[in-house]
C-alpha positions as CSV (number, residue, x, y, z in Angstrom):
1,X,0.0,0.0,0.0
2,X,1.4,3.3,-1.1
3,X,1.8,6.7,1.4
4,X,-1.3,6.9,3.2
5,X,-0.5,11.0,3.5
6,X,-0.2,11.0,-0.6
7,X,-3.3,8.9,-1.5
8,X,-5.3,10.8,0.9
9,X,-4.5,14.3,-0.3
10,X,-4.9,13.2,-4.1
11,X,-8.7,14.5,-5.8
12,X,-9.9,11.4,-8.6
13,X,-12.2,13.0,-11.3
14,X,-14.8,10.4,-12.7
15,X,-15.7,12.4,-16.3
16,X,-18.8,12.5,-17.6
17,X,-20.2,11.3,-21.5
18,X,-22.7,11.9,-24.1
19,X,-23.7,9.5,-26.1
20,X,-23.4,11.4,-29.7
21,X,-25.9,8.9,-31.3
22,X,-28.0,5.7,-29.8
23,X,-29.6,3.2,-32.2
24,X,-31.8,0.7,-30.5
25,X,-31.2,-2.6,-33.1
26,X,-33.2,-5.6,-30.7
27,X,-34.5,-6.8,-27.2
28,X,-32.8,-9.4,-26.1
29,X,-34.9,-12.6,-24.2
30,X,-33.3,-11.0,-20.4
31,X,-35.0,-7.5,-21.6
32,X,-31.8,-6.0,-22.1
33,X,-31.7,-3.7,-25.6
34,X,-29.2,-4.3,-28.1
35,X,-27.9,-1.2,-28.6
36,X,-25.2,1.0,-31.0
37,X,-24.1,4.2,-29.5
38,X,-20.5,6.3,-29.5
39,X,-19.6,7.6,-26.1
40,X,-17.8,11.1,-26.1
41,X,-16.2,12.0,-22.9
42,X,-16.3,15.3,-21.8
43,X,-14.2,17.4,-19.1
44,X,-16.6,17.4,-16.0
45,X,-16.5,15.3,-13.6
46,X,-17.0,14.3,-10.0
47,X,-14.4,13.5,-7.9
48,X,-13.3,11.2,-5.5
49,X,-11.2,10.9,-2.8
50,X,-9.6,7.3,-1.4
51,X,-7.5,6.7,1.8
52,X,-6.3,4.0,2.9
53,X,-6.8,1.7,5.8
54,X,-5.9,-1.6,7.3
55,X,-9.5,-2.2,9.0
56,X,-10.9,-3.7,6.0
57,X,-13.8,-1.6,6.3
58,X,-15.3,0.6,3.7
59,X,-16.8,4.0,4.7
60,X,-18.2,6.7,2.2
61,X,-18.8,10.4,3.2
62,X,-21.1,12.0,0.1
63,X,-21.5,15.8,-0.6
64,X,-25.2,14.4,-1.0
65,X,-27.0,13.2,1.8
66,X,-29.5,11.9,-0.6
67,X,-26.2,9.2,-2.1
68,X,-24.8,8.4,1.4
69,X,-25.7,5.1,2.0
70,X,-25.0,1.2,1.5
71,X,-26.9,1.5,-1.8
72,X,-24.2,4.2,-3.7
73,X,-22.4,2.3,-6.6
74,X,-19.2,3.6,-5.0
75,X,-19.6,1.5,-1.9
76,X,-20.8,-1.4,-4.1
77,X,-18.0,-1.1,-6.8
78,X,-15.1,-1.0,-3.7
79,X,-16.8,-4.0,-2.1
80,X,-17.1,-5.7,-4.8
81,X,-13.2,-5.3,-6.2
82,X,-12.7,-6.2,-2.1
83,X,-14.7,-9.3,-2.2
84,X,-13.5,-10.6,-5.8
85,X,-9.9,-9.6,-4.9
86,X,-10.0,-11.1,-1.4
87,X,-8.3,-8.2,-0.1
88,X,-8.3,-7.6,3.8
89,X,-7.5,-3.5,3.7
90,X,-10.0,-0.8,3.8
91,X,-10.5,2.2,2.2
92,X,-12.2,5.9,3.6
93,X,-14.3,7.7,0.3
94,X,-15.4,11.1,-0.5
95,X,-17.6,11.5,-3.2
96,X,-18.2,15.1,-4.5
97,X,-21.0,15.4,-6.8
98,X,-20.8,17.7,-9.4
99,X,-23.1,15.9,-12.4
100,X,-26.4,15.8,-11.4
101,X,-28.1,12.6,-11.3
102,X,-30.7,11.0,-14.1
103,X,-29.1,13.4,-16.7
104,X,-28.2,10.5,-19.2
105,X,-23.9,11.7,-18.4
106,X,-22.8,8.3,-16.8
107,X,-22.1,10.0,-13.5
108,X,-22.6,6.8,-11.3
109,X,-21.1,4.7,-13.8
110,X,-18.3,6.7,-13.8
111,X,-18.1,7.2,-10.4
112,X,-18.0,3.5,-9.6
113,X,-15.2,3.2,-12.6
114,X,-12.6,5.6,-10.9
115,X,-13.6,3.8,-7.5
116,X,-12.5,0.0,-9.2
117,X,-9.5,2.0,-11.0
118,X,-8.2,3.7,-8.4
119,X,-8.5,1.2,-5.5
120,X,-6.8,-1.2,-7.8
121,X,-3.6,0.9,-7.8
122,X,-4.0,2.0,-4.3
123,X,-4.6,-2.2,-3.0
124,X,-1.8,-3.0,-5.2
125,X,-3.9,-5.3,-6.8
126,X,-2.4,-5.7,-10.1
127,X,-5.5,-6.2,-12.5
128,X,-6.1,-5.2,-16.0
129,X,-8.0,-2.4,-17.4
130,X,-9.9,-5.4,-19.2
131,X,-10.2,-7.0,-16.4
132,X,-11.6,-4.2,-14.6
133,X,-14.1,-3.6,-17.2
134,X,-15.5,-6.8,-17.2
135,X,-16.0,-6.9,-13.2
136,X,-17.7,-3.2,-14.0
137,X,-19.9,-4.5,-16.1
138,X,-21.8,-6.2,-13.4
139,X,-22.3,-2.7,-12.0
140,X,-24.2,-1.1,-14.7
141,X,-23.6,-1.5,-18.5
142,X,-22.0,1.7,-19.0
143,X,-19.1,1.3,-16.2
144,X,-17.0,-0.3,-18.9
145,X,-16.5,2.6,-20.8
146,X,-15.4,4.8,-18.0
147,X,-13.3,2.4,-17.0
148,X,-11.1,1.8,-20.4
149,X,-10.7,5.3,-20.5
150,X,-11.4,5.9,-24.1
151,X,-13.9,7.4,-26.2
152,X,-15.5,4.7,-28.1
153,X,-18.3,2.9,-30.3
154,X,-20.0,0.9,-28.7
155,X,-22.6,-2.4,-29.5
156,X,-24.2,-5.2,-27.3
157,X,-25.8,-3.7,-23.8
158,X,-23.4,-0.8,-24.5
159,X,-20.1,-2.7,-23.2
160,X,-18.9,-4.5,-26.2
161,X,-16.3,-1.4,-27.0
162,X,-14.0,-0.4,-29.7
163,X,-11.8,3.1,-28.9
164,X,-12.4,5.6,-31.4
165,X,-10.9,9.1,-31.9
166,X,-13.3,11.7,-32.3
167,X,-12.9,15.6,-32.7
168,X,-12.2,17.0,-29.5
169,X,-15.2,19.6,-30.6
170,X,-17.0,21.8,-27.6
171,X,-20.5,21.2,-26.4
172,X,-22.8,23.4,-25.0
173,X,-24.7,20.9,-22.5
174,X,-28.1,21.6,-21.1
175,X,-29.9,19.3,-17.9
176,X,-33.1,19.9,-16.3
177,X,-34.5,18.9,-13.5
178,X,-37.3,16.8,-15.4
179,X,-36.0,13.6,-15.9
180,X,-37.4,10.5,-17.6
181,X,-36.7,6.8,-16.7
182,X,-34.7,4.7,-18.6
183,X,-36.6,2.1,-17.8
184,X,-39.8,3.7,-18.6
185,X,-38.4,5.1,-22.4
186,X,-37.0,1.3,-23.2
187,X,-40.6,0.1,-21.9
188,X,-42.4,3.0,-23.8
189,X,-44.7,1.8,-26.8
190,X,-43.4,4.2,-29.1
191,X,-39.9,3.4,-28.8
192,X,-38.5,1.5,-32.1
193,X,-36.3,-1.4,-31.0
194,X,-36.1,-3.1,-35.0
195,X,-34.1,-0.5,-36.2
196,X,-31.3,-1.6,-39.1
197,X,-27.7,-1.8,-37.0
198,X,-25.4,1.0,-38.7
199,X,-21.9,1.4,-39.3
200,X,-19.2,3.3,-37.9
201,X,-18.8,4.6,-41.3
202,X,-22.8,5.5,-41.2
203,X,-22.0,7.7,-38.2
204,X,-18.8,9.8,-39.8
205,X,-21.6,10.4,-42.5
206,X,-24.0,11.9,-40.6
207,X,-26.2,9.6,-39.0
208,X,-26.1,10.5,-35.5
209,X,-29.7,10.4,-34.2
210,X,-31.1,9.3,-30.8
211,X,-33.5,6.8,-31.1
212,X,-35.2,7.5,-27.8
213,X,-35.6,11.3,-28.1
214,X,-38.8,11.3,-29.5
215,X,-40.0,8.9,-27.0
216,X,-38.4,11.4,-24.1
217,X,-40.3,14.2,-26.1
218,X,-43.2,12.5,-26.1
219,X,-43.4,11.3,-22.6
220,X,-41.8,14.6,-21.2
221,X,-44.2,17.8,-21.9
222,X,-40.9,20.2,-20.1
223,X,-38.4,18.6,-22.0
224,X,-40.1,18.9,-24.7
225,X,-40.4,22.8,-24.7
226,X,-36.6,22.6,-23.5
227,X,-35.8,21.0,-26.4
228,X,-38.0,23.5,-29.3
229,X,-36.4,26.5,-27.2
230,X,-32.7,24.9,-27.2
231,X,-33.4,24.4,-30.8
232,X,-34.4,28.2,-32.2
233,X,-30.7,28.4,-32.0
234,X,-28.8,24.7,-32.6
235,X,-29.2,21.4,-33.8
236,X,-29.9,20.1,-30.4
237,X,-29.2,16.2,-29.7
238,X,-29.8,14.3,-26.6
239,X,-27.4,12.1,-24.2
240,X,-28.7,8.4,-23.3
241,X,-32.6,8.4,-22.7
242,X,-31.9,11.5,-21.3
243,X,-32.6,14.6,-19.6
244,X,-29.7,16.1,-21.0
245,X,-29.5,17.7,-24.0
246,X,-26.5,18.8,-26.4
247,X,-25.5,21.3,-29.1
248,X,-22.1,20.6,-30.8
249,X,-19.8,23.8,-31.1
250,X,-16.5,24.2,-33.4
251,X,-14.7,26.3,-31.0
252,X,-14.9,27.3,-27.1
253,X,-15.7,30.8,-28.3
254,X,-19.0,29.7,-30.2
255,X,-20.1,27.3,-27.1
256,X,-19.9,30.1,-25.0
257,X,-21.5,32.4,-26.9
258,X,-24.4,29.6,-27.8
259,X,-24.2,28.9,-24.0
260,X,-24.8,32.5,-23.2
261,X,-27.8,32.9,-25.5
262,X,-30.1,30.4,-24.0
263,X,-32.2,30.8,-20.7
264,X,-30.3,31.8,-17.3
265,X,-32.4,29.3,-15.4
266,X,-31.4,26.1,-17.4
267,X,-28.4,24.5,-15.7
268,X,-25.8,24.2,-18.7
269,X,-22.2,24.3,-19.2
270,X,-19.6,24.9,-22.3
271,X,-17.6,22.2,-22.2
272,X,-15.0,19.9,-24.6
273,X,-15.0,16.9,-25.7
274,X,-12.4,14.2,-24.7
275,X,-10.4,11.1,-26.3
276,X,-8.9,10.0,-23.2
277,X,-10.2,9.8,-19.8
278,X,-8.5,12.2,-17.4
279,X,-8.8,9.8,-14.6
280,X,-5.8,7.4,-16.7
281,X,-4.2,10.5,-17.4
282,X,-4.4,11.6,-13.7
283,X,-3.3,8.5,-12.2
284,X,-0.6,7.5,-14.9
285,X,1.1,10.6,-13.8
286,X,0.2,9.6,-9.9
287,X,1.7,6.1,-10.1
288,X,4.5,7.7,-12.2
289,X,5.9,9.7,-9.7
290,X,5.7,7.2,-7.0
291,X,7.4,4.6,-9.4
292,X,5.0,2.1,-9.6
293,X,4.0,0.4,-12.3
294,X,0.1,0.2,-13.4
295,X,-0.5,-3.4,-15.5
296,X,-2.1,-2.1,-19.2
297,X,-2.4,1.8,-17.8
298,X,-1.3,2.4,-21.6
């Protein structure tokens, strides 16, 4: 175990994603969707902090009450790499939320992805990304993404992955506090779950819709009239099965100016796209410095 003093004065980010298009291609017979989607990440992020301890325990302190409990997928993503790594030390967390929650940006997922990252460095426990990824999975379909580090297209339940570089273009990024479950827009009648599977080639060409927007519009009268005012002055795109929605930008200067445009009372931000995950970057420079060596960090 590394320098208590060190690990506990380190901040983890855990960034969040849009998904620039989702295609809904099949149900499978466990009622999970077979899905195609491309997951951009983005620079904002919660973050995390881990100490150290030898009492085995795990204990969570959470900037929201409402997320401090047994429940979090923090605590269940550090007992669980505890239980399937057999490992007797402990670990003090502090989660502060910055995404908000049921906004479609993979906060939890990407929460419980820095929280399997990062306590596998600090236990010393020597597994793969890959490996990681594939204990994630049983967290949420989404955690596998966070956990690679990459932006990426994406097939299956979301976590059959292949890294793909993307323009590092700005986004202007609204959320509202009207959200819509994803279990109610995957249930919804007017969702399409035959659609023809496309091609990463489909996507560079323009096809880059979101199957369950209309559903979301449908089932959502505010979002709705979010989404006609956002769009008097963008293309306007959503993330997941929402209740964020997106505008692509060429340049910080446009998002901002975009951002600055649209109603003071929407919670929004101007923020850029990312390739790589600062939490690998983060880390890789971490480990670095201490001289320890991270298996498949690269």
């Amino acid at each position: 175990m590394q320098d208590e003093k060190e690990w506990a004065e380190h901040w983890w980010p855990a960034p969040a994603k849009l998904n620039l298009m989702l295609n809904v291609t099949g149900q499978r017979a466990d009622g999970y969707h077979e899905l195609q989607t491309v997951f951009q990440l983005i620079a904002i992020s919660d973050w995390l902090n881990f100490t150290p301890t030898k009492t085995g325990k795990v204990e969570l302190n959470c900037s929201s009450v409402a997320l401090a409990n047994e429940n979090n997928i923090v605590m269940r993503a550090a007992k669980l790499l505890q239980q399937y790594s057999a490992c007797d030390l402990g670990v003090d967390i502090v989660l502060k939320k910055i995404l908000p929650m049921g906004a479609g940006l993979g906060g939890g997922s990407s929460d419980a992805a820095t929280t399997l990252v990062v306590l596998n460095a600090l236990w010393g426990l020597g597994y793969s990304l890959q490996q990681l990824a594939e204990l994630g999975v049983t967290l949420g379909a989404d955690v596998p993404i966070f956990v690679l580090g990459e932006s990426a297209w994406a097939e299956g339940i979301g976590d059959e992955i292949t890294p793909m570089a993307l323009p590092e273009n700005w986004f202007v990024v609204v959320n509202s506090e009207h959200h819509c479950s994803t279990r109610e827009v995957f249930s919804h009648n007017s969702l399409t779950r035959d659609n023809s599977a496309i091609t990463i080639r489909d996507f560079l060409g323009g096809q880059q819709e979101n199957v369950c927007l209309p559903v979301v519009r449908e089932m959502n009268r505010e979002l709705d009239g979010i989404y006609r005012q956002f769009a008097e002055f963008s293309k306007v795109y959503m993330t997941g099965t929402g209740s964020s929605m997106f505008a692509k930008c060429g340049t910080r200067q446009e998002a901002v100016t975009l951002s600055e445009q649209l109603p003071d009372s929407w919670a929004k931000w101007a923020v850029k796209g990312v390739n790589k995950s600062p939490l690998q970057m983060s880390l890789k420079q971490f480990l670095c410095r201490k001289d320890v060596t991270f298996v498949e960090l690269e």
